[in-house]
C-alpha positions in Angstrom: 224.7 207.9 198.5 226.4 204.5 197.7 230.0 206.3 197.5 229.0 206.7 201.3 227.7 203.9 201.9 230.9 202.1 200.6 233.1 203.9 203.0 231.4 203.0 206.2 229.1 205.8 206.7 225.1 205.5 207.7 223.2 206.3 204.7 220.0 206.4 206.7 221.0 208.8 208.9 223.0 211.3 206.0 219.8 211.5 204.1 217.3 211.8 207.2 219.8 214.8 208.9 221.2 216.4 206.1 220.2 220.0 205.3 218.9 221.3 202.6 222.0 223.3 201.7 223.8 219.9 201.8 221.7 218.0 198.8 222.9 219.0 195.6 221.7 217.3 192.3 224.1 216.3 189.5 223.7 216.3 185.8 225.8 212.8 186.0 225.6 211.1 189.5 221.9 212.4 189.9 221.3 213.6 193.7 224.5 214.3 195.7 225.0 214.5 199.3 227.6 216.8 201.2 228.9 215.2 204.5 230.9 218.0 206.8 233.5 216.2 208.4 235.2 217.2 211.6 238.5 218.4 211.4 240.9 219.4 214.6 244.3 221.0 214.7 247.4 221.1 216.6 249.3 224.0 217.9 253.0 223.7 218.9 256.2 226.4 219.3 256.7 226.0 215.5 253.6 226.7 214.4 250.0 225.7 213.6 249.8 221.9 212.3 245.9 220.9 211.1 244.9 217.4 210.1 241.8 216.5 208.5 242.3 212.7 209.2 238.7 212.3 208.6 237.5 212.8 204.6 235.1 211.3 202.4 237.6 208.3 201.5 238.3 207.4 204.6 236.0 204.7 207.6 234.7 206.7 210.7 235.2 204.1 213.4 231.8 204.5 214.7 230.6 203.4 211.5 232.9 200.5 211.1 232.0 199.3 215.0 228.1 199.9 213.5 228.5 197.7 210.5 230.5 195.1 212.3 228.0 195.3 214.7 225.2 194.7 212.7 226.9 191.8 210.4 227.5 189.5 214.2 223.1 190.1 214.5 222.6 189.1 211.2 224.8 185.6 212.1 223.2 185.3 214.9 219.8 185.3 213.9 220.7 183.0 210.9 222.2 180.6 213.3 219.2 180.7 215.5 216.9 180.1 212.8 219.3 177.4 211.2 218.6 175.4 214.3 215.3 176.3 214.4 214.4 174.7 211.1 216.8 172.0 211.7 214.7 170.9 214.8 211.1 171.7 213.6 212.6 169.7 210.5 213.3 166.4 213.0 210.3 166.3 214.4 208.1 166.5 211.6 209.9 163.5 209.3 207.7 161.1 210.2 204.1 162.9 209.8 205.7 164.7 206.2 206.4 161.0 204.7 202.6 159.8 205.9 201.6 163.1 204.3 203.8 162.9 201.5 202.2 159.7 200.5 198.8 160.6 200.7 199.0 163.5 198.7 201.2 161.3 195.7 197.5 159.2 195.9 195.5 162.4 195.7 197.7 163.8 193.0 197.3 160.6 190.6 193.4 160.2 191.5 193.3 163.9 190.5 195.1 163.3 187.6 192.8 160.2 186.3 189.7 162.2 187.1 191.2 165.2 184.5 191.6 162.3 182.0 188.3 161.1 182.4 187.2 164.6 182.3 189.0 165.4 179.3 187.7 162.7 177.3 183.8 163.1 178.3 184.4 166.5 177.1 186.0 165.5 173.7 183.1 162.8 173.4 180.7 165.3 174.0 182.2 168.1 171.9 182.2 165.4 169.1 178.9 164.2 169.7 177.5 167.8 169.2 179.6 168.7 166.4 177.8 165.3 164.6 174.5 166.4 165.6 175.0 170.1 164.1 176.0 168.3 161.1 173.4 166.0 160.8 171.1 169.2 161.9 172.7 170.8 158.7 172.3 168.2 156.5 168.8 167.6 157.1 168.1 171.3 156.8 170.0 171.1 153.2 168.2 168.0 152.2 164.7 169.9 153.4 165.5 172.9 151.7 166.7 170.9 148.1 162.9 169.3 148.2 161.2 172.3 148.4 163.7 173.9 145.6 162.9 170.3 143.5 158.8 170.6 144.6 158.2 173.9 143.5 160.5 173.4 140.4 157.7 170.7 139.6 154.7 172.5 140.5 155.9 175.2 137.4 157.1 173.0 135.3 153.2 171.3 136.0 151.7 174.9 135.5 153.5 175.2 131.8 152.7 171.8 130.6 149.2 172.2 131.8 149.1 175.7 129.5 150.7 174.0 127.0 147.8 171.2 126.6 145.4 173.8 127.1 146.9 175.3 123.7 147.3 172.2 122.3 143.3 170.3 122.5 142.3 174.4 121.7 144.2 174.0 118.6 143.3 170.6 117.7 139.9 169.9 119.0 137.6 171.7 116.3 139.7 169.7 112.9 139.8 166.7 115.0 135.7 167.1 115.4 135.5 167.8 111.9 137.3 165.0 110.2 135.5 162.5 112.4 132.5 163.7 111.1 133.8 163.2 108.0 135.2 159.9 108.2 131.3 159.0 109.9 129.4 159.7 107.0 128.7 156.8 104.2 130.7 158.3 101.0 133.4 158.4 103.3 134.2 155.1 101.6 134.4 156.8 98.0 137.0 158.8 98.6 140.2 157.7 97.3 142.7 155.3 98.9 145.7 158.0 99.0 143.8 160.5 100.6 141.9 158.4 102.7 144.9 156.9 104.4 146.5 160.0 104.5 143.3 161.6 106.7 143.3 158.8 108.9 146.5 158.7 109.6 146.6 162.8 110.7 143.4 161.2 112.9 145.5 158.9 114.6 148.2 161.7 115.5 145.5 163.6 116.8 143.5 161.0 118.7 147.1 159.9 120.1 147.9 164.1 121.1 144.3 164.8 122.3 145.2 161.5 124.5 148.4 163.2 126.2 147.3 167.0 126.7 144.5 165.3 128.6 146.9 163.1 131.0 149.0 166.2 130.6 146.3 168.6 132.0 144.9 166.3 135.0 147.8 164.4 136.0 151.0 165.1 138.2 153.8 163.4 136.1 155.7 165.7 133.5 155.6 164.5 130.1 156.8 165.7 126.8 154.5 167.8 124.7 155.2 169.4 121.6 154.8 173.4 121.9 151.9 174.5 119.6 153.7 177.7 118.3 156.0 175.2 116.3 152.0 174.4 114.2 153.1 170.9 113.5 152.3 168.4 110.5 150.3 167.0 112.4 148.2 170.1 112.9 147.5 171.0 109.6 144.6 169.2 107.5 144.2 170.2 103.9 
């Protein structure tokens, strides 16, 4: 259709009237169209002489006269709406330089307010992200004190077991040899084993002292373990 449209022709009109016999596709220029042209001959003495002045290369006048036609409205309507604009233009200088200038002011006040705008939101988005943190550190530091509380509350439990062991292991001797050292020939026995006796008192007295801190108080202290059966234990 642009081969036709090239030469002159109405491409509008070939495809609306063309018959169906006349549209042919093509494995190369894709749909074809066939245009009959009108051919006329001439008959003299010698003979028949037949022209086909008319082909597919060549401009049917009507066609040119159409385009040319055509191409003086197009001018014409782009003149008129030249001077159109020119005078629509004139008259509205004056109120597009007011207008001008009052949308420059609304421009920049619109660009301040997007600053302002901008920078509440960072404030607030930081504001917010120091408030989760601080949420998050509390929660950490809440959550370490209950770890370090109930850490202490066993540890409590064990050294309370542990002095229970400890005065159940030591309290009968310890009754014993005060009974001892309370009678009068406690003063006959000899020096070395008298020192020696009250000195494994003293450790006693001094262990009795800290199972029972150990077993009613809320500090932990250091006892020894009463599997390990001491020196200090032992009384012979």
């Amino acid at each position: 259709m642009s081969v036709w449209q090239t030469q002159g022709f109405d491409v509008e009109r070939i495809a609306s009237r063309s018959r169906p016999e006349d549209i042919r596709p093509h494995e190369v220029l894709g749909l074809t169209y066939r245009v009959r042209i009108l051919t006329t001959g001439i008959k003299g003495e010698r003979g028949q002489k037949r022209s086909s002045d008319v082909l597919a290369n060549r401009v049917q006048p009507s066609a040119i006269a159409n385009r040319e036609a055509g191409e003086e409205a197009q001018e014409t309507k782009k003149k008129k709406q030249k001077s159109e604009s020119s005078s629509s233009s004139s008259s509205s200088s004056s109120s597009s330089s007011s207008s001008g200038k009052r949308s420059k002011k609304k421009d920049k006040k619109k660009k301040r307010d997007k600053k302002k705008k901008s920078k509440k939101d960072k404030k607030n988005k930081k504001s917010e992200k120091s408030e989760k943190e601080e949420k998050e550190r509390e929660k950490e530091a809440l959550k370490q004190s209950k770890l370090a509380e109930k850490a202490k509350e066993r540890a409590l439990r064990g050294q309370a077991r542990t002095a229970e062991r400890i005065l159940k292991t030591i309290e009968t001797p310890c009754a014993a040899l005060e009974a001892m050292t309370a009678k009068p020939l406690w003063a006959q026995v000899p020096d070395v084993m008298r020192k020696k006796l009250e000195k494994i008192m003293e450790k006693w007295q001094n262990l009795l002292e800290e199972a029972n801190r150990a077993i009613d108080g809320v500090e932990i202290v250091e006892l020894p373990d009463p599997k390990d059966r001491p020196s200090a234990y032992r009384c012979s």
